[in-house]
N, C-alpha and C positions, 0 to 999 in steps of 0.2 A: 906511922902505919896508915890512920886516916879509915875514911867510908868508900865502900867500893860500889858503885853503882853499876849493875849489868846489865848489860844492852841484847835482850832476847832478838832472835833472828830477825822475828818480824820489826823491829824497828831498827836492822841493820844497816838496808838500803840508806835511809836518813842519815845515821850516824856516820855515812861517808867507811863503812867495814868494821868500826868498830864495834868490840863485843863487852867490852868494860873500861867503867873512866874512875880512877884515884881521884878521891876530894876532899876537901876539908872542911867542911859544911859543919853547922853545930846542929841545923834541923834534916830534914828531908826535902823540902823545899827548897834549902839552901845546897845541898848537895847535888839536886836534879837542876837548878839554875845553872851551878859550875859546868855539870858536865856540857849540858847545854852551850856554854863558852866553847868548849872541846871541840864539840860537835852540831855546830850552828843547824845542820836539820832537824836535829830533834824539837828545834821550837813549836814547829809548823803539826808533827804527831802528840805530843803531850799537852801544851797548853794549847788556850783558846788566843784568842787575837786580845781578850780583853787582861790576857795574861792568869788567870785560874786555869787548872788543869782540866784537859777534857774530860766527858764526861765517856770517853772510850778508853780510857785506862784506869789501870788499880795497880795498885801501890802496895809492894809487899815488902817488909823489912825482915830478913832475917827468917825468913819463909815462912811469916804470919802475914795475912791479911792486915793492912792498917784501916781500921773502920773510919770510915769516913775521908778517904783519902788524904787525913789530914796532915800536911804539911808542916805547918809547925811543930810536930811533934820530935824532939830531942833523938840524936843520932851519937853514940861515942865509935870510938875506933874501933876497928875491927868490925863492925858492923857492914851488913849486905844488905844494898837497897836494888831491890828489880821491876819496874813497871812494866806490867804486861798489858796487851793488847785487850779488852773486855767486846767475846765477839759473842754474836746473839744470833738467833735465828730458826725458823721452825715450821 
């Protein structure tokens, strides 16, 4: 079955069209890394150059907030991961 990670409109461009990537990741980190392999643009909108994730997205698993976007936190099958765009302004 595996983690399904989905790729919201706004990081569609990147993804080269794709709108969700199958993975087998045991974290989040490790699931958003694979897709990443998928989809080589996505490095350049999620992580920073120093490789941690920017600070322009939020990480939801399973349609909760992950506090603190934290990445190591354990992933099983069946599980939905979706980074969304964190936009601001006012």
């Amino acid at each position: 079955m595996g983690v399904r990670v989905v790729i919201p409109e706004s990081f569609q461009v990147a993804s080269g069209g794709l709108q969700e990537v199958e993975t087998g990741g045991k974290t989040i980190g490790e699931c958003l890394r694979e897709a990443v392999e998928k989809a080589p643009g996505l490095q350049k909108v999620w992580f920073t150059p120093e490789g941690g994730l920017s600070k322009y997205v939020v990480i939801f698993l399973n349609s909760e907030n992950v506090p603190g976007n934290n990445l190591s936190r354990e992933v099983k099958d069946g599980d939905e991961i979706m980074p969304l765009l964190l936009v601001g302004g006012g």
